[in-house]
C-alpha angles and dihedrals in degrees: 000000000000129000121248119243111260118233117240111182148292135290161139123311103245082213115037107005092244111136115258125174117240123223137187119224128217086268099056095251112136123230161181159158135217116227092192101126084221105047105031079175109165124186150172141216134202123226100267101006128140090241090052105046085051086055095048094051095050091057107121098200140002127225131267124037117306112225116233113236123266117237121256103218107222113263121223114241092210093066117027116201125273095252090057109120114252086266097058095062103035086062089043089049087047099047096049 
């Protein structure tokens, strides 16, 4: 059985500006096809190729949930953490 192509996001038409998915197939070529009535453009990339490496960087989004970033509480200068290299506390010792 062969295994269906794999979505990779959303972008531009090359040819009309409409919006088309991508997909990649099984064998790494990227694709899509424009359900504008008017386009019906179709294409296909090669793996590495200049054409796919434009198409890659015009997706909009990719599939599947983002997750959001987690917060960085601010250190204290005056007392690196205890993971900090030898250096690092030495100059903060030096400086203080």
């Amino acid at each position: 059985m062969a295994r269906k192509s794999e979505r990779v996001g959303r972008g531009k038409c090359p040819m009309c500006g409409d919006r088309v998915t991508f997909h990649r197939t099984a064998g790494g070529m990227l694709n899509y096809e424009c359900d504008a009535d008017d386009c019906g453009h179709n294409g296909y990339a090669h793996v590495g190729g200049a054409c796919e490496k434009k198409w890659l960087r015009s997706i909009e989004s990719a599939p599947g949930p983002v997750a959001a970033p987690v917060p960085v509480p601010p250190g204290d200068p005056q007392n690196p953490p205890l993971g900090a290299t030898a250096n690092a506390r030495k100059s903060a010792t030096l400086l203080g």
